[in-house]
C-alpha positions as CSV (number, residue, x, y, z in Angstrom):
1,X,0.0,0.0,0.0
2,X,1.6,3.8,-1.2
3,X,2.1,6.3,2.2
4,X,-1.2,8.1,3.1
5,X,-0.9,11.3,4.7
6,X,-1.6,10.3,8.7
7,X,-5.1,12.2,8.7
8,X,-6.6,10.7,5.8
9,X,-5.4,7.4,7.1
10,X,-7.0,8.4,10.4
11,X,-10.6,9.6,8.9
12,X,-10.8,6.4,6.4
13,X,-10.0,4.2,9.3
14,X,-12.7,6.0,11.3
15,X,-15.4,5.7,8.6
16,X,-14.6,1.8,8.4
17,X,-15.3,1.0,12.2
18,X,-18.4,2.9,11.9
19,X,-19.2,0.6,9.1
20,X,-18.1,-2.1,10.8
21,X,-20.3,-1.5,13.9
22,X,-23.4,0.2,12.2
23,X,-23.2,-1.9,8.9
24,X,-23.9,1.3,7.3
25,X,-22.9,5.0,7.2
26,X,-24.9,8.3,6.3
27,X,-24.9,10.5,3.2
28,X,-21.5,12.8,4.9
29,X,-19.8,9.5,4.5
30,X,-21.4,8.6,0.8
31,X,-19.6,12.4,-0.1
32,X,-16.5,11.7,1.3
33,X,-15.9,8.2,-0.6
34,X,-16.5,9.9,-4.0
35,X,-14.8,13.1,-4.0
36,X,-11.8,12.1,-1.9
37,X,-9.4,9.3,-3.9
38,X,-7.4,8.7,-1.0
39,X,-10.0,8.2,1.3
40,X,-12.3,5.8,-1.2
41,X,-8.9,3.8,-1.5
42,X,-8.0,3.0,2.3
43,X,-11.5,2.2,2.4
44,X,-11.8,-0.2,-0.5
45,X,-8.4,-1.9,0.7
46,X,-9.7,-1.9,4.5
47,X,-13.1,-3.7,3.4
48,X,-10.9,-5.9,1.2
49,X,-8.9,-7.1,3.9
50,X,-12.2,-8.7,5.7
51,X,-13.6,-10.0,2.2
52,X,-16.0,-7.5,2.0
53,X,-17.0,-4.5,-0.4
54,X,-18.2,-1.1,-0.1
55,X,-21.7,-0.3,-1.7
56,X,-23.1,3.1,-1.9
57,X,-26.6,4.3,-2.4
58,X,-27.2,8.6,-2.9
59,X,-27.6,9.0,1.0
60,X,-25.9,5.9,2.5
61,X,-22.7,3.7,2.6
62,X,-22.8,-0.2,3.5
63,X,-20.1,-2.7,4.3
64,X,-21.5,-6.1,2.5
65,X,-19.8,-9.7,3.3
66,X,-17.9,-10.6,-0.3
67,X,-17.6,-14.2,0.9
68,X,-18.2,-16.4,3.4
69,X,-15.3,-16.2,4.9
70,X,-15.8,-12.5,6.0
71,X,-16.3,-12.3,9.8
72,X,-19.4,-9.9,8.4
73,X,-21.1,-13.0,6.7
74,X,-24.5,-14.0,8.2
75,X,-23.9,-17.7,8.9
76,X,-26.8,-20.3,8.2
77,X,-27.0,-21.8,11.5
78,X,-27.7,-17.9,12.6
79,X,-30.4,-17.9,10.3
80,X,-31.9,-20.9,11.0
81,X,-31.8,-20.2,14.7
82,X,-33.4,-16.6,14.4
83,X,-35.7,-17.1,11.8
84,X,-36.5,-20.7,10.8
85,X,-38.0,-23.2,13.1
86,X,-36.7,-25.5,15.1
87,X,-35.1,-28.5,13.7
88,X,-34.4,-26.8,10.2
89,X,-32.6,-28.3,8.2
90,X,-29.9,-26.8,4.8
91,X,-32.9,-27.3,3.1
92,X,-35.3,-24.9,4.7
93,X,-32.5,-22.4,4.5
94,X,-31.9,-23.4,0.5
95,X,-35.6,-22.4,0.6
96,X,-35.6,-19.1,2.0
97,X,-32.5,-17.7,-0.1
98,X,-34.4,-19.2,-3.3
99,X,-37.8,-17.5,-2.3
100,X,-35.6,-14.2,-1.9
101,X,-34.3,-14.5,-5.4
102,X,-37.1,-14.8,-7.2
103,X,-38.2,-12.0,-5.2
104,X,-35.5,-9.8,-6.2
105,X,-36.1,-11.0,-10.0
106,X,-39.7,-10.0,-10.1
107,X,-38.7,-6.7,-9.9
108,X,-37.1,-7.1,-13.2
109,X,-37.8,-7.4,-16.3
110,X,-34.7,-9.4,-18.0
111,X,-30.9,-10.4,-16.3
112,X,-29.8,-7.0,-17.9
113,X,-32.1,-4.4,-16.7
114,X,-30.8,-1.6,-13.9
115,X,-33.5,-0.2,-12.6
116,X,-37.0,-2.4,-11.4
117,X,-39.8,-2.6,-13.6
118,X,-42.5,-2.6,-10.7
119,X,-42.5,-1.0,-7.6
120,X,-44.6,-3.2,-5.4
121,X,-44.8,-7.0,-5.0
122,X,-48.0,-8.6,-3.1
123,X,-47.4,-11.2,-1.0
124,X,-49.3,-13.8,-2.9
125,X,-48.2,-12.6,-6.2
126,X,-44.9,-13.4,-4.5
127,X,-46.4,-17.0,-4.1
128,X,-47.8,-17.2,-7.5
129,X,-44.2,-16.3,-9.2
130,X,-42.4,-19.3,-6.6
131,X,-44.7,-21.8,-7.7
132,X,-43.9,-20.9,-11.6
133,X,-40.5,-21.2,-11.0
134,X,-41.0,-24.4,-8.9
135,X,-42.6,-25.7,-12.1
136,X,-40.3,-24.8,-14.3
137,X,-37.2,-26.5,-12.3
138,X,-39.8,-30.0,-11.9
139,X,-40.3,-30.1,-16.0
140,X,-36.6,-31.3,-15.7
141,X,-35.1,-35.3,-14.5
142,X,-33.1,-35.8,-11.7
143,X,-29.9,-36.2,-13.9
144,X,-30.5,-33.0,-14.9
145,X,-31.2,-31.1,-11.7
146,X,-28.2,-33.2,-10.1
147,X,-26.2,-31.4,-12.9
148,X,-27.1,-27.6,-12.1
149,X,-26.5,-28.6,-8.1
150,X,-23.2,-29.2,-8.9
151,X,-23.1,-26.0,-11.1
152,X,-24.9,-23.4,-8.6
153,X,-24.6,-24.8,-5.6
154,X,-28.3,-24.9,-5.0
155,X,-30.0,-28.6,-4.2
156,X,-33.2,-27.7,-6.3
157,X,-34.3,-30.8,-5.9
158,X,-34.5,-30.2,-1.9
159,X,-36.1,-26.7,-3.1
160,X,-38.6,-28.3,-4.7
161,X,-39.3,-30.8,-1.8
162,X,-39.7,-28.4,0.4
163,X,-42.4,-26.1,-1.1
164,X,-44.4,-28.8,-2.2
165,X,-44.6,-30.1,1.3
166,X,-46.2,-27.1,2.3
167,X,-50.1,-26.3,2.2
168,X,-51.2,-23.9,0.0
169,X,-53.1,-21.9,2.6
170,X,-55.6,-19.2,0.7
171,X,-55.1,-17.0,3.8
172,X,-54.0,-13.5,4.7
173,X,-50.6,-13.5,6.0
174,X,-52.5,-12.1,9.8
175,X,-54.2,-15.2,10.0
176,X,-51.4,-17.6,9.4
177,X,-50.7,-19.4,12.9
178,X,-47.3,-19.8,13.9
179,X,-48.3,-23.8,14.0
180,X,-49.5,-23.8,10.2
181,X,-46.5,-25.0,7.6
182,X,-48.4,-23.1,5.1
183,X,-46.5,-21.1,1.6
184,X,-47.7,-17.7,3.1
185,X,-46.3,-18.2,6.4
186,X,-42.9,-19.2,4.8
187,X,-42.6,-16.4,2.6
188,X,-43.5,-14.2,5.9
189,X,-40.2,-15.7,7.5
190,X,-38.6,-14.9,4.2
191,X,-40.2,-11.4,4.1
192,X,-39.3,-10.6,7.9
193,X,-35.6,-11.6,7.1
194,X,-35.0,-9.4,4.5
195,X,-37.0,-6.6,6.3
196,X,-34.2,-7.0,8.9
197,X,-31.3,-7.4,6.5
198,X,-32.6,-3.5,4.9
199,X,-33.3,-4.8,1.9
200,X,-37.0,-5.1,1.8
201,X,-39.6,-2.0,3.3
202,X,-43.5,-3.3,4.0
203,X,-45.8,-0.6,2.8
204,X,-48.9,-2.6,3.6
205,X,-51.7,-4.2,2.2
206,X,-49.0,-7.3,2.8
207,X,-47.1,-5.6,-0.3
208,X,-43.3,-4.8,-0.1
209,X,-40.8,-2.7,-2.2
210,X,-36.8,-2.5,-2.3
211,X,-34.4,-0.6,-0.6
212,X,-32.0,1.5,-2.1
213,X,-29.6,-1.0,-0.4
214,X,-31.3,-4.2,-2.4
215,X,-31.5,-1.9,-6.0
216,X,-27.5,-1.2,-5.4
217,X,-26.8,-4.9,-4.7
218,X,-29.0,-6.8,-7.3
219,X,-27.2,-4.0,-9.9
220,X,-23.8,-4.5,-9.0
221,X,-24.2,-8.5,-7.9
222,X,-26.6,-10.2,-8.6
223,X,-26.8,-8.7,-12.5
224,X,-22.9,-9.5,-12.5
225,X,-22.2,-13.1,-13.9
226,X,-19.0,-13.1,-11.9
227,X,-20.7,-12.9,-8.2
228,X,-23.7,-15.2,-8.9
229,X,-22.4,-17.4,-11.5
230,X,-25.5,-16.5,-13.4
231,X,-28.2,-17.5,-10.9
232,X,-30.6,-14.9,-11.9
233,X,-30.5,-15.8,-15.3
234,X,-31.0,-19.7,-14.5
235,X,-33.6,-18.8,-12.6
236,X,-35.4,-16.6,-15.0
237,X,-33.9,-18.1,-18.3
238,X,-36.3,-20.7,-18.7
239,X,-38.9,-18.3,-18.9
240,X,-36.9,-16.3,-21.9
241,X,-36.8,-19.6,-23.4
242,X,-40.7,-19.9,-23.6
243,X,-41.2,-16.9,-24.8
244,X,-38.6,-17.4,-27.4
245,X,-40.2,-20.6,-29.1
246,X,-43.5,-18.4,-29.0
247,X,-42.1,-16.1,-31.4
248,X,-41.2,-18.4,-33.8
């Protein structure tokens, strides 16, 4: 690393404990990271040191776990513990972060696009677009689902064992019971978790939005090939595929 003058050194380190505790930092520190090049750079080498990269919104900075071997990384078993029920297995957690995705890609209209197409997603429109994608991942053997396990590191097969086990409760999300292994409910786990992550706001009517913290990460990950390995587009490709062969 080149020599940094001691009080830039000083105010970058200061901004990355901040991060560290607080996760996040306000709109000061967002206009200190672009217009000062030695500051943005002790930062960016900082976060790189505990795999993790700076993400910036118009009003607010974020420290986000690269890998999972950042200390920063939410671990499964803390997931399971605080938000799954007890005895849950991998697969319940395989689940969840599958339930999030297609979430996140609802809001979009193809792999490419930068900015969401909707603004609001209804809880049981959520539901609707998890079953079409469960759908679309049974139309295919075990051979082949075995093969894109290997690939994404997703069991789909588990995915699909999993929501299929569950009752497909016509219900309001108020009157799910905390006994009831229902869709709705599940996606209401799902739903609270990202709530607490900052990446999802409830506006009511059991309707949610994005955060500027989920637009900035879909963009810069989840749309780059490199980070996901392409998940969004597996996910959403055979979809593209459909509509393809109809225009032919």
């Amino acid at each position: 690393m080149r020599d940094y003058p001691e009080q830039k050194v000083m105010q970058a380190f200061q901004l990355y404990t901040t991060l560290a505790r607080k996760g996040v930092a306000d709109a000061q520190a967002v206009h200190l990271y672009k217009s000062d090049d030695e500051i943005r750079a002790l930062l960016d080498a900082f976060s790189r040191e505990v795999d993790c990269v700076i993400v910036l919104t118009s009003d607010q900075l974020f420290l986000i776990p690269r890998t999972k071997l950042s200390p920063f990384h939410v671990s499964n078993d803390w997931v399971k513990r605080h938000y799954l029920r007890s005895g849950a297995t991998n697969g319940d957690l395989y689940l969840l972060y599958f339930v999030s995705l297609v979430l996140f890609g609802s809001f979009y209209d193809s792999y490419h696009t930068q900015e969401p197409t909707r603004q609001f997603l209804a809880m049981d429109e959520w539901a609707r677009l998890v079953q079409e994608r469960i759908d679309q991942l049974k139309r295919h053997d075990a051979e082949q689902l075995k093969q894109w396990e290997q690939e994404f590191s997703y069991n789909w097969s588990v995915i699909i064992e999993k929501w299929e086990a569950m009752d497909d409760i016509k219900e309001t999300a108020k009157r799910q019971s905390g006994a009831t292994i229902s869709r709705l409910s599940f996606l209401d786990t799902a739903r609270r978790f990202l709530i607490d992550q900052e990446l999802l706001v409830d506006i009511g009517n059991h309707e949610v939005t994005l955060t500027e913290k989920a637009k900035t990460i879909v963009q810069r990950f989840f749309m780059d090939v490199e980070y996901n390995r392409g998940i969004f587009e597996f996910i959403y490709g055979f979809e593209r595929e459909n509509e393809d062969a109809s225009d032919q």
